[in-house]
Biopython code that builds the backbone (N, CA, C, O; Angstrom):
import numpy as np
from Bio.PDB.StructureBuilder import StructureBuilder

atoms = [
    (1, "UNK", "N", (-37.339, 304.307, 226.106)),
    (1, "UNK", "CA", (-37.092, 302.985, 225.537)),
    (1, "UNK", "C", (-37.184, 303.086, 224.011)),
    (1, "UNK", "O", (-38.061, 303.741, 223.449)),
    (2, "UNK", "N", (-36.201, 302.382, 223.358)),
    (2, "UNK", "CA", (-36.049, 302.593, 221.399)),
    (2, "UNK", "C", (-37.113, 301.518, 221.429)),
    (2, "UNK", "O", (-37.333, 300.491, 222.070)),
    (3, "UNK", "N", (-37.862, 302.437, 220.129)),
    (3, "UNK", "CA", (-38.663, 300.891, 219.454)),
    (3, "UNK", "C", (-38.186, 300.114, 218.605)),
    (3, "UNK", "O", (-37.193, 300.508, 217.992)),
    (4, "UNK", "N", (-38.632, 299.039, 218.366)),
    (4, "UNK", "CA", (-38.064, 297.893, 217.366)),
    (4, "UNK", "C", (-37.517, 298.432, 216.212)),
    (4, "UNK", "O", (-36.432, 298.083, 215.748)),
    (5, "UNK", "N", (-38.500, 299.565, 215.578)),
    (5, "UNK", "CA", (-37.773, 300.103, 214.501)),
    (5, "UNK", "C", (-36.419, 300.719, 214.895)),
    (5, "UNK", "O", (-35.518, 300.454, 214.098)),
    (6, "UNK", "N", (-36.180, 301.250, 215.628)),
    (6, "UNK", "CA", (-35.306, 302.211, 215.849)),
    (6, "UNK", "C", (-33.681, 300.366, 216.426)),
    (6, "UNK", "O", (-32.701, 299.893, 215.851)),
    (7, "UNK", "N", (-34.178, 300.170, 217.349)),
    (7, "UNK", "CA", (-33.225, 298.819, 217.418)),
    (7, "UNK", "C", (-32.756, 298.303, 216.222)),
    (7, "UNK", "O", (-31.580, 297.958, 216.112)),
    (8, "UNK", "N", (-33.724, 298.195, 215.119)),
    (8, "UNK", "CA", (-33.355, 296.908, 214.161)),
    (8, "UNK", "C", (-32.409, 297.818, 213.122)),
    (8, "UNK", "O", (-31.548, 297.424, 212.336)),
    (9, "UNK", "N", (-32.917, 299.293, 213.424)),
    (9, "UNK", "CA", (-31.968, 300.488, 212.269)),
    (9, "UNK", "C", (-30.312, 300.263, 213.208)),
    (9, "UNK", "O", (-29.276, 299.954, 212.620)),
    (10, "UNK", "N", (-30.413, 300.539, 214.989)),
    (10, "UNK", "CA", (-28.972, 300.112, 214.865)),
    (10, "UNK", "C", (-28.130, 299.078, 214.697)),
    (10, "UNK", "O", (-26.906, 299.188, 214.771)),
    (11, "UNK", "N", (-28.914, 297.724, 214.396)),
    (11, "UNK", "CA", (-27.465, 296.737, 214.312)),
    (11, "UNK", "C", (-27.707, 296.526, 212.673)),
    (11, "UNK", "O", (-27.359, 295.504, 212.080)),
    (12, "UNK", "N", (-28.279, 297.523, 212.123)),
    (12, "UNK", "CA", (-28.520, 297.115, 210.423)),
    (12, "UNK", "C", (-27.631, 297.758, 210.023)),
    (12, "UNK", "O", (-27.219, 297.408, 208.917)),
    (13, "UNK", "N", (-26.813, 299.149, 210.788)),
    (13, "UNK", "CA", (-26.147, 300.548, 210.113)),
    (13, "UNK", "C", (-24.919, 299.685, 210.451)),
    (13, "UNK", "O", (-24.315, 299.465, 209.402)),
    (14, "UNK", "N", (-24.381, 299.174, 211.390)),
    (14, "UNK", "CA", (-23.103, 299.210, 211.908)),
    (14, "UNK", "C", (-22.318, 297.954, 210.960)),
    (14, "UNK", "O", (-22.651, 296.793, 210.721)),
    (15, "UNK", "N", (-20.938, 298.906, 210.491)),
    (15, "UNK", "CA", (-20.045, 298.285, 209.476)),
    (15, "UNK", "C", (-19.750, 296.840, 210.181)),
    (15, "UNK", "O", (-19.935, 296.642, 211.382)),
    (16, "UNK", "N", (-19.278, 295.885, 209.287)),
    (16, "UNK", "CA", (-19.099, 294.401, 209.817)),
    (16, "UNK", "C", (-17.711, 294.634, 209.311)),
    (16, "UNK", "O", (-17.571, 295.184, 208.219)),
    (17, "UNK", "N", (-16.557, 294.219, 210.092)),
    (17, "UNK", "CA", (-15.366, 294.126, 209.971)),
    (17, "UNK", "C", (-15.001, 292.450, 210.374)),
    (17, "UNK", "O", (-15.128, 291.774, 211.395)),
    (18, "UNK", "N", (-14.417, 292.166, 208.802)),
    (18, "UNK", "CA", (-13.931, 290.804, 208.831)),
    (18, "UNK", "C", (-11.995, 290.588, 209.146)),
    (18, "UNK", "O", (-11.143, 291.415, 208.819)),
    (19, "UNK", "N", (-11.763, 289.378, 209.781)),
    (19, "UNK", "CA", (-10.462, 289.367, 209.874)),
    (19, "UNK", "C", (-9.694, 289.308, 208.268)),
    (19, "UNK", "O", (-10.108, 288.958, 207.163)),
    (20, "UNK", "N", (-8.350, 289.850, 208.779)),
    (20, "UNK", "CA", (-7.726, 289.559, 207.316)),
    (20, "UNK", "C", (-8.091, 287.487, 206.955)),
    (20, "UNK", "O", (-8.499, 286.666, 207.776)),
    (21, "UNK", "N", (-7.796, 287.294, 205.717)),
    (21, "UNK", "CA", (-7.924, 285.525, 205.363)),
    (21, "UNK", "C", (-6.867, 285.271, 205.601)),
    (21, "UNK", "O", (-5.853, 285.964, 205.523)),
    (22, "UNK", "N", (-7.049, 283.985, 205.997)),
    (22, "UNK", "CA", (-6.204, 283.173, 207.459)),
    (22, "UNK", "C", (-5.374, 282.429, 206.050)),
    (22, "UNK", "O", (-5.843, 282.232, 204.929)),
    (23, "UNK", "N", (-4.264, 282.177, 206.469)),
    (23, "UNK", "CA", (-2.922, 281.580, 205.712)),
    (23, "UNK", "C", (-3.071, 280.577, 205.939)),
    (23, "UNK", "O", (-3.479, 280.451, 207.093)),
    (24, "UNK", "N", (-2.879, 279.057, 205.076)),
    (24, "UNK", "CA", (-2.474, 278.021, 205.498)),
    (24, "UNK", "C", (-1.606, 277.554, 205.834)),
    (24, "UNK", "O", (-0.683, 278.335, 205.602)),
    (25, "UNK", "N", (-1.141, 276.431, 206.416)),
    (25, "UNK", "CA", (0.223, 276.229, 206.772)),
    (25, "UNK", "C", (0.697, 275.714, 206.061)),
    (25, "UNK", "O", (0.024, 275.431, 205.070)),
    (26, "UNK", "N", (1.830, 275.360, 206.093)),
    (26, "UNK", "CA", (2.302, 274.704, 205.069)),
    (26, "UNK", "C", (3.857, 273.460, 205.863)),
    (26, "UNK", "O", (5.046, 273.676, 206.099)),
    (27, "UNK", "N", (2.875, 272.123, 206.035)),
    (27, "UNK", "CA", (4.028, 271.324, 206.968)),
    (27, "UNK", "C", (5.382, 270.687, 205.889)),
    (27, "UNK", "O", (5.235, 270.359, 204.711)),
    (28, "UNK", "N", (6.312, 270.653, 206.459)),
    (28, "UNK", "CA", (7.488, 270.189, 205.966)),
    (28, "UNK", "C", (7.504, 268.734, 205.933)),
    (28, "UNK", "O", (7.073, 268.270, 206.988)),
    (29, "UNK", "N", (7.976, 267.550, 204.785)),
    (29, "UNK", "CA", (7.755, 266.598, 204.784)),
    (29, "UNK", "C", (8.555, 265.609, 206.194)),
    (29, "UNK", "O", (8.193, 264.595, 206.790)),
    (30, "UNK", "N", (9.722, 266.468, 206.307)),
    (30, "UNK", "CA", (10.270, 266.204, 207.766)),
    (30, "UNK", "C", (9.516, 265.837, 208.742)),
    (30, "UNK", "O", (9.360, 264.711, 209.213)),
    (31, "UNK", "N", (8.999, 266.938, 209.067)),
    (31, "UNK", "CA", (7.949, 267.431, 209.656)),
    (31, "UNK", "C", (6.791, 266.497, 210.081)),
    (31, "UNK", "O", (6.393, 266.421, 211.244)),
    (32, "UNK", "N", (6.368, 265.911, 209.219)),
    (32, "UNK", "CA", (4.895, 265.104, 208.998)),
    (32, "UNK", "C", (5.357, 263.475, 209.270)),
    (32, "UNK", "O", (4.685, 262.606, 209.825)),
    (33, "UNK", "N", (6.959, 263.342, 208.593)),
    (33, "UNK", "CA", (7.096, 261.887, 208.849)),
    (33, "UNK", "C", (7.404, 261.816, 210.753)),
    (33, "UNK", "O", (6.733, 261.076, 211.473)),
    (34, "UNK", "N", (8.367, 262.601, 211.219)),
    (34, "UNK", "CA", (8.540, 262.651, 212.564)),
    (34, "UNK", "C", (6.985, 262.103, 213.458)),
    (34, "UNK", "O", (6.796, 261.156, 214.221)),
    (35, "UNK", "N", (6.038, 263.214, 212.927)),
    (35, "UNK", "CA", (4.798, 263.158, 213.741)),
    (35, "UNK", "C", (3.958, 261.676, 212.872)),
    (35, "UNK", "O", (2.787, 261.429, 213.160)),
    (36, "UNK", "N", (4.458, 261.098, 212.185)),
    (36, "UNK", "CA", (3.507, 259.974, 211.680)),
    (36, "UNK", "C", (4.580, 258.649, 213.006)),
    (36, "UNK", "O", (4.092, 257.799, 213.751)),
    (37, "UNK", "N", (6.303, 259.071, 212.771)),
    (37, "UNK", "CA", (6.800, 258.009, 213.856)),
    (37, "UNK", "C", (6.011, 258.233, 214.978)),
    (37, "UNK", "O", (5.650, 257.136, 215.407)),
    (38, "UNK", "N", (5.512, 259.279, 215.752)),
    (38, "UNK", "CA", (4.955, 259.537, 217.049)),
    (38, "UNK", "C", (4.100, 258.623, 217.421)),
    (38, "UNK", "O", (3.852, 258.139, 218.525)),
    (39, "UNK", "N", (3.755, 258.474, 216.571)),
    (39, "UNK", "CA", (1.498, 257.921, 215.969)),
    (39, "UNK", "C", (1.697, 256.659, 215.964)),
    (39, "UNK", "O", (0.989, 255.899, 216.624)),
    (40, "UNK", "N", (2.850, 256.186, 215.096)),
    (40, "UNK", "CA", (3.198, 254.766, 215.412)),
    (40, "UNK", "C", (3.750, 254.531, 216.680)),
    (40, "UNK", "O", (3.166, 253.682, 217.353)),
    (41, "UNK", "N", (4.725, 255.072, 217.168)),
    (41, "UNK", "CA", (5.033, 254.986, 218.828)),
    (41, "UNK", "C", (3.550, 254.917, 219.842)),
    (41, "UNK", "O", (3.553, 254.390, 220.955)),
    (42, "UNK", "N", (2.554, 255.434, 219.331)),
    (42, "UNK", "CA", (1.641, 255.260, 220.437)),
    (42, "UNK", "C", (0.833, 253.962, 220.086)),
    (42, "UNK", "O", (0.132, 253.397, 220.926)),
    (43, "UNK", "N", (0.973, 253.522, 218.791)),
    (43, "UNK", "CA", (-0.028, 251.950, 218.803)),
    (43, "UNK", "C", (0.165, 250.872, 219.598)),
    (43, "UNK", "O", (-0.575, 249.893, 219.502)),
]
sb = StructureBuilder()
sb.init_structure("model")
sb.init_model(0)
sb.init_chain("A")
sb.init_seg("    ")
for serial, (resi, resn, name, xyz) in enumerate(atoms, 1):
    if name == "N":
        sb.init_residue(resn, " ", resi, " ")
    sb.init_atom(name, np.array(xyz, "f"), 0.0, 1.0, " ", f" {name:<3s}", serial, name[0])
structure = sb.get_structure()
């Protein structure tokens, strides 16, 4: 059985791999009025 020391050395060593940074979107004014008629269609 590892002791605590030995546990806390392996998740201290191991590299942290981050995702690439996330893109925003970018909506089309088309786009946004269509889905604002929707929004009004549901009131």
């Amino acid at each position: 059985m590892a002791t605590y020391d030995e546990t806390v050395e392996d998740k201290t060593t191991k590299e942290v791999t981050l995702p690439p940074k996330a893109t925003r979107r970018v909506l089309s004014p088309s786009y946004k009025a269509r889905i604002l008629k929707e929004y009004d269609a549901c009131l």
